[in-house]
Residue frames as a rotation matrix with the C-alpha (Angstrom) as fourth column:
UNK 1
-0.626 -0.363 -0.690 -2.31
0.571 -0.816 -0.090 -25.28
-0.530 -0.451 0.718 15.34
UNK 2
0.471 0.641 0.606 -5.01
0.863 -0.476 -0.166 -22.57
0.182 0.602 -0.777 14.26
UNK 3
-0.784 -0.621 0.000 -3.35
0.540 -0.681 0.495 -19.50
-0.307 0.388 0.869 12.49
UNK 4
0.336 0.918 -0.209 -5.96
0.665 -0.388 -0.638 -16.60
-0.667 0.076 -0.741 12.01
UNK 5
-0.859 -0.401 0.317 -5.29
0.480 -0.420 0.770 -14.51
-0.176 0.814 0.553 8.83
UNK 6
0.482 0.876 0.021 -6.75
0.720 -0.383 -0.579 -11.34
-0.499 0.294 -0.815 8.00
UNK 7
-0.730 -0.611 -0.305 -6.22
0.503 -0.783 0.367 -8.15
-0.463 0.115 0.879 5.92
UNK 8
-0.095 0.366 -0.926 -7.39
-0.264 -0.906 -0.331 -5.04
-0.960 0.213 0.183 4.16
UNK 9
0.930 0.307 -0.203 -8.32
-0.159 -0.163 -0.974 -4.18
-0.332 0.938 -0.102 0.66
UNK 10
0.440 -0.674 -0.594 -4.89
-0.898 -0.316 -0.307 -4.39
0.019 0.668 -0.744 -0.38
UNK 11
-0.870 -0.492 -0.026 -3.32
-0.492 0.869 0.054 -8.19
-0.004 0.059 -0.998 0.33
UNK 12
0.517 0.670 0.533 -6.89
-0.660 0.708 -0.250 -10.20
-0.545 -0.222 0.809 -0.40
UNK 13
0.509 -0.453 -0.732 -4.53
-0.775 0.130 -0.619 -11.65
0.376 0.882 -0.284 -3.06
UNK 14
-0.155 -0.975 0.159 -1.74
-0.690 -0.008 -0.723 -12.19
0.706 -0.222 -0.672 -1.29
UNK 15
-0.398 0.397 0.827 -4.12
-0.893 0.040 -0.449 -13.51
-0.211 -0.917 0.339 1.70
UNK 16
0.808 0.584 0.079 -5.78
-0.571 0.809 -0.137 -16.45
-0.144 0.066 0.987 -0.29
UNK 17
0.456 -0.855 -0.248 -1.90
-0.529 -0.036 -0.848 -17.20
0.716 0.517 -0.469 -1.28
UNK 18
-0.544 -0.827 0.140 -0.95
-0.602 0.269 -0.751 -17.90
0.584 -0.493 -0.645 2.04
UNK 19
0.107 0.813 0.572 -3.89
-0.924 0.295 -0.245 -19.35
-0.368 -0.502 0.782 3.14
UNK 20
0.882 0.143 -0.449 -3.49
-0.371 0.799 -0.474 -22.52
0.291 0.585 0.757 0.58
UNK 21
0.256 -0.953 0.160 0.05
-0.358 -0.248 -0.900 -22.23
0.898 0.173 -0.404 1.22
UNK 22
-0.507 0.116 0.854 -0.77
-0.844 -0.267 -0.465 -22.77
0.174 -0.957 0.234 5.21
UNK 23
0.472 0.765 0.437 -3.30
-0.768 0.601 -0.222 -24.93
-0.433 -0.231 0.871 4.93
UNK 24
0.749 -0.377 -0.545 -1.22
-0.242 0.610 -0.755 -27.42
0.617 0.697 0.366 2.33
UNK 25
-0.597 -0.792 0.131 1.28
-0.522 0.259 -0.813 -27.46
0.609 -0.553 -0.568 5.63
UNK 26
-0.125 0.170 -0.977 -1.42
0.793 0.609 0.005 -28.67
0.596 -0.774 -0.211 8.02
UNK 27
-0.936 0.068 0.345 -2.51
-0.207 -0.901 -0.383 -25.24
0.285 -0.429 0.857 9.32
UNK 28
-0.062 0.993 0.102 -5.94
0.988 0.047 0.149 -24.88
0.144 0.110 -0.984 10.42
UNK 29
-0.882 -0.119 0.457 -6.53
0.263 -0.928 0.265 -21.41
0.392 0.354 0.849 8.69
UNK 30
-0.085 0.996 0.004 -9.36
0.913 0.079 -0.401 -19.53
-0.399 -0.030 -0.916 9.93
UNK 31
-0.591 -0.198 0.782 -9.72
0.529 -0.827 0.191 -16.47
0.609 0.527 0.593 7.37
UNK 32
-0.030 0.563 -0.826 -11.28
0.533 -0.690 -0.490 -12.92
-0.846 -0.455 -0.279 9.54
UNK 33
0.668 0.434 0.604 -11.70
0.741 -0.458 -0.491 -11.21
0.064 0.776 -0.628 5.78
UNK 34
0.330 0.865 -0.377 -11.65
-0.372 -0.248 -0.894 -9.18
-0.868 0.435 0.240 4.24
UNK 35
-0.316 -0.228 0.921 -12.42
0.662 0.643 0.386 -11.09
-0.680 0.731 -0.052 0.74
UNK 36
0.777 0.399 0.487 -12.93
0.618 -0.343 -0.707 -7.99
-0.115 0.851 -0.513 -1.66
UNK 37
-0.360 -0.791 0.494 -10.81
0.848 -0.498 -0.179 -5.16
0.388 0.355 0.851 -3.06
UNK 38
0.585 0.586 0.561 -13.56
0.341 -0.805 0.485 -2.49
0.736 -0.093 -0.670 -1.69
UNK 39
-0.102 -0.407 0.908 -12.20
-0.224 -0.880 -0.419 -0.27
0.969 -0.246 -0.001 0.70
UNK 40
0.632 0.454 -0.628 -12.27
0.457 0.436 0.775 -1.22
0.625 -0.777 0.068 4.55
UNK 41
0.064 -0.795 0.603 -10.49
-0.769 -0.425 -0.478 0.13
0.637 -0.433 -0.638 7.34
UNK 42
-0.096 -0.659 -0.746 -7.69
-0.033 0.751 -0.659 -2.05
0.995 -0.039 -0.094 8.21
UNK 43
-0.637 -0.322 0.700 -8.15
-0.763 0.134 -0.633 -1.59
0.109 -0.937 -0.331 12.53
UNK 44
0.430 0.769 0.473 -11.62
-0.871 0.491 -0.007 -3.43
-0.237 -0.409 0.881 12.48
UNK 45
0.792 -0.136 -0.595 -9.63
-0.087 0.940 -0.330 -6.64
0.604 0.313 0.733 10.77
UNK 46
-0.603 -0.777 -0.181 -6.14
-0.133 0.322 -0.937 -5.97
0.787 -0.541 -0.297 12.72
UNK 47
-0.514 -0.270 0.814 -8.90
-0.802 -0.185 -0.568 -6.32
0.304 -0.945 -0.122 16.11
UNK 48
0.262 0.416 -0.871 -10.13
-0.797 0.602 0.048 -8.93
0.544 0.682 0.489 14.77
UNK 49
0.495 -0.544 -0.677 -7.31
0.471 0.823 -0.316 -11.50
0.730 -0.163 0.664 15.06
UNK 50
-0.269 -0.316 0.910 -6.11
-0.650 -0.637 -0.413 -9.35
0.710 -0.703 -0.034 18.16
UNK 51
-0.388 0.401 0.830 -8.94
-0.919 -0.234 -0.317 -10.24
0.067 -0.886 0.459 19.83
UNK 52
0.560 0.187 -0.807 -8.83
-0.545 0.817 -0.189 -13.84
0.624 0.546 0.560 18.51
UNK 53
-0.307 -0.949 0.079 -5.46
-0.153 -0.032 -0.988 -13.98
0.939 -0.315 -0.135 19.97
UNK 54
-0.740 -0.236 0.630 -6.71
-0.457 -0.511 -0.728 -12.72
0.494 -0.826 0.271 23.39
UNK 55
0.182 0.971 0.153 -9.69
-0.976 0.197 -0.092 -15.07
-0.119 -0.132 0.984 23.51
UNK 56
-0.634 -0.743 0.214 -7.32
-0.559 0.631 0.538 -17.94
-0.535 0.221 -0.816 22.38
UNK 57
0.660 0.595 0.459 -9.53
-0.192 0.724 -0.663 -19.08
-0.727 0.349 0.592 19.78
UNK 58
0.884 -0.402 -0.237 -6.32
-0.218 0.092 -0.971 -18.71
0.412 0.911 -0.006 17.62
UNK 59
0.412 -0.853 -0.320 -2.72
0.870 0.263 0.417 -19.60
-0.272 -0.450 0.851 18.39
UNK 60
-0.360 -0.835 -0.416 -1.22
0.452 -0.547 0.705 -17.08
-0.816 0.066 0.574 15.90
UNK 61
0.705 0.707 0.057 -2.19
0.506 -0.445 -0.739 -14.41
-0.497 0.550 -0.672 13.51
UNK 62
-0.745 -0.646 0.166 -1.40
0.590 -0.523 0.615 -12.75
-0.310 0.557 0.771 10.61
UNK 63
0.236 0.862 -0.449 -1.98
0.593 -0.493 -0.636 -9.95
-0.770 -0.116 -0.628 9.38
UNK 64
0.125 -0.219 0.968 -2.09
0.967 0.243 -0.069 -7.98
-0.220 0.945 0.243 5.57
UNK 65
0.873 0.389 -0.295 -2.28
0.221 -0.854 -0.471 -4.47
-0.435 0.346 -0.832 4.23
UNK 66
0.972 -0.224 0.064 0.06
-0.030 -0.396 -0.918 -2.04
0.231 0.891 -0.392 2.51
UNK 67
0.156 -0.978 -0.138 2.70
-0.373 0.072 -0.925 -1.68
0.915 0.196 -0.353 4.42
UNK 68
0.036 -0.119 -0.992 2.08
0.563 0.823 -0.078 -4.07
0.826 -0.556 0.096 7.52
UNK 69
-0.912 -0.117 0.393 2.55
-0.260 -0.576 -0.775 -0.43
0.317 -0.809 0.494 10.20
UNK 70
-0.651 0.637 0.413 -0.68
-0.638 -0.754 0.157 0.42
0.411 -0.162 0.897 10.67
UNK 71
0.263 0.636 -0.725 -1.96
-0.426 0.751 0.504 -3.15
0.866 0.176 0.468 11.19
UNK 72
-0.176 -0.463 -0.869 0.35
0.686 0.576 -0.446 -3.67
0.706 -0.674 0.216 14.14
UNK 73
-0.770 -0.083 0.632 -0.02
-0.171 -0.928 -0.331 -0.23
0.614 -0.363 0.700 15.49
UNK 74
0.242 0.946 0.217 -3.97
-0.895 0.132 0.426 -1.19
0.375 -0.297 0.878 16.01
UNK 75
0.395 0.725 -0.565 -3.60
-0.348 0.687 0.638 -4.85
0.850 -0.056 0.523 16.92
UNK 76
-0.571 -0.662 -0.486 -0.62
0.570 0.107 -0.815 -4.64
0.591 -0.742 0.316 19.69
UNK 77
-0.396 0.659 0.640 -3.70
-0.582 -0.719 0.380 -2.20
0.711 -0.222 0.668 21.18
UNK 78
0.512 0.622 -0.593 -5.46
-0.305 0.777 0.551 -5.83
0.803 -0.102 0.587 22.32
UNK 79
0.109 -0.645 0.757 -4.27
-0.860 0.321 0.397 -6.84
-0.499 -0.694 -0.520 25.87
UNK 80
0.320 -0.293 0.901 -1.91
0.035 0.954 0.297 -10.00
-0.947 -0.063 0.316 25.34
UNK 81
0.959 0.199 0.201 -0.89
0.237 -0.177 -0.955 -9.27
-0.155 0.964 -0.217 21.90
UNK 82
0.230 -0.826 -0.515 2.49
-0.384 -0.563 0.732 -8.73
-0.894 0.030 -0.447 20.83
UNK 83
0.894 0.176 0.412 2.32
0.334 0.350 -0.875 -7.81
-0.298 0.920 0.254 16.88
UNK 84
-0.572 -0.810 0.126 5.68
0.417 -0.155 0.896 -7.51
-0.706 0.565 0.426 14.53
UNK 85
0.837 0.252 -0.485 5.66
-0.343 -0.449 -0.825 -5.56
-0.426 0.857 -0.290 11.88
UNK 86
0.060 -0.723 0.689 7.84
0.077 0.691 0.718 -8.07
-0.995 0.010 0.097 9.61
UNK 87
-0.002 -0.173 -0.985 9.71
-0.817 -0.568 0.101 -7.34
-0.577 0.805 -0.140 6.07
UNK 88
-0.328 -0.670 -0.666 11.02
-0.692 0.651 -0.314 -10.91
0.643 0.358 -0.677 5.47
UNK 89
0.692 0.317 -0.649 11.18
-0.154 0.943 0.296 -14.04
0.705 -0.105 0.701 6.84
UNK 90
-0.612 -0.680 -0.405 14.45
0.503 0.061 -0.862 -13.51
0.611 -0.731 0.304 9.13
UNK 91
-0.802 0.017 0.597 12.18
-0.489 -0.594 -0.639 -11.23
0.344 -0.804 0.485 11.16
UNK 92
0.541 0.807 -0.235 8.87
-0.534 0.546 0.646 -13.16
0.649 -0.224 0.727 11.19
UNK 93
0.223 -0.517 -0.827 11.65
0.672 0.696 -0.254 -16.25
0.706 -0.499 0.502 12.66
UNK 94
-0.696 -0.678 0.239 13.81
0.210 -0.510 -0.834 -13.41
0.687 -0.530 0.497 14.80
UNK 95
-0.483 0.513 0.710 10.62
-0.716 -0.698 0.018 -11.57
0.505 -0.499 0.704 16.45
UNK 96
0.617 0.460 -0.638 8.93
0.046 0.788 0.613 -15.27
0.785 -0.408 0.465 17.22
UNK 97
0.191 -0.581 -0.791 12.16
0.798 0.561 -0.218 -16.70
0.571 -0.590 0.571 18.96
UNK 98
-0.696 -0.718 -0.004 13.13
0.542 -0.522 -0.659 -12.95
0.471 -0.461 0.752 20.61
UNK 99
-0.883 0.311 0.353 10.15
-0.398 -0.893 -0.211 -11.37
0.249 -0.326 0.912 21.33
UNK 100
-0.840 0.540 0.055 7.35
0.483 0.790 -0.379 -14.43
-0.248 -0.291 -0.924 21.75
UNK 101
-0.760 0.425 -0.491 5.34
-0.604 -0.742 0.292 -12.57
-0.240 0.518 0.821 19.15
UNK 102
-0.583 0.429 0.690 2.09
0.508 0.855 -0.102 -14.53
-0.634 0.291 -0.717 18.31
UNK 103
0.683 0.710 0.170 0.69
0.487 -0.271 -0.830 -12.15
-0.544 0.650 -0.531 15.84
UNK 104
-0.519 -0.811 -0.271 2.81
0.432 -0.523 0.735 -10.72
-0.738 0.264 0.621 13.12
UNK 105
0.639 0.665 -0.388 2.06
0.255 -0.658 -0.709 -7.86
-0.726 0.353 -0.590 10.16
UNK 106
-0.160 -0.783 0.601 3.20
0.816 0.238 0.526 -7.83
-0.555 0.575 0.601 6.57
């Protein structure tokens, strides 16, 4: 299964975290950046894996930033897309099984 994983300036941290984390399950990560702390604006990475999604070079995406809105706002934009904005792990699981989400936002 190939999981696309991207985010802003604020979760590169967090982002190499779950990448190893993913990839140590048997993911096949494919990382869409960004890999610095510098500023970036978060739509060009949330259409990124959107348009990953919609192109089906990924199964499922994730996606980083501060607070996980603004990333879903932009990438549910992409035709075929249907991001979560997800606090936890009951919703990441809930929105999969209820809403056949394939791109979610933390």
């Amino acid at each position: 299964m190939k999981v696309g994983i991207a985010t802003d300036h604020h979760g590169v941290e967090l982002k190499h975290i779950l990448t190893d984390f993913l990839t140590s399950r048997g993911y096949n990560v494919i990382d869409y950046g960004t890999n610095s702390s510098e500023m970036v604006d978060y739509p060009d990475y949330a259409f990124k894996i959107g348009e990953a999604v919609s192109h089906k070079k990924i199964d499922y995406g994730v996606l980083i930033c501060n607070t996980g809105i603004g990333m879903s706002i932009a990438c549910n934009k992409v035709k075929g897309v249907r991001c979560a904005k997800v606090s936890n792990e009951y919703e990441a699981k809930m929105t999969r099984r209820d809403n056949d989400s394939n791109v979610i936002a933390y």
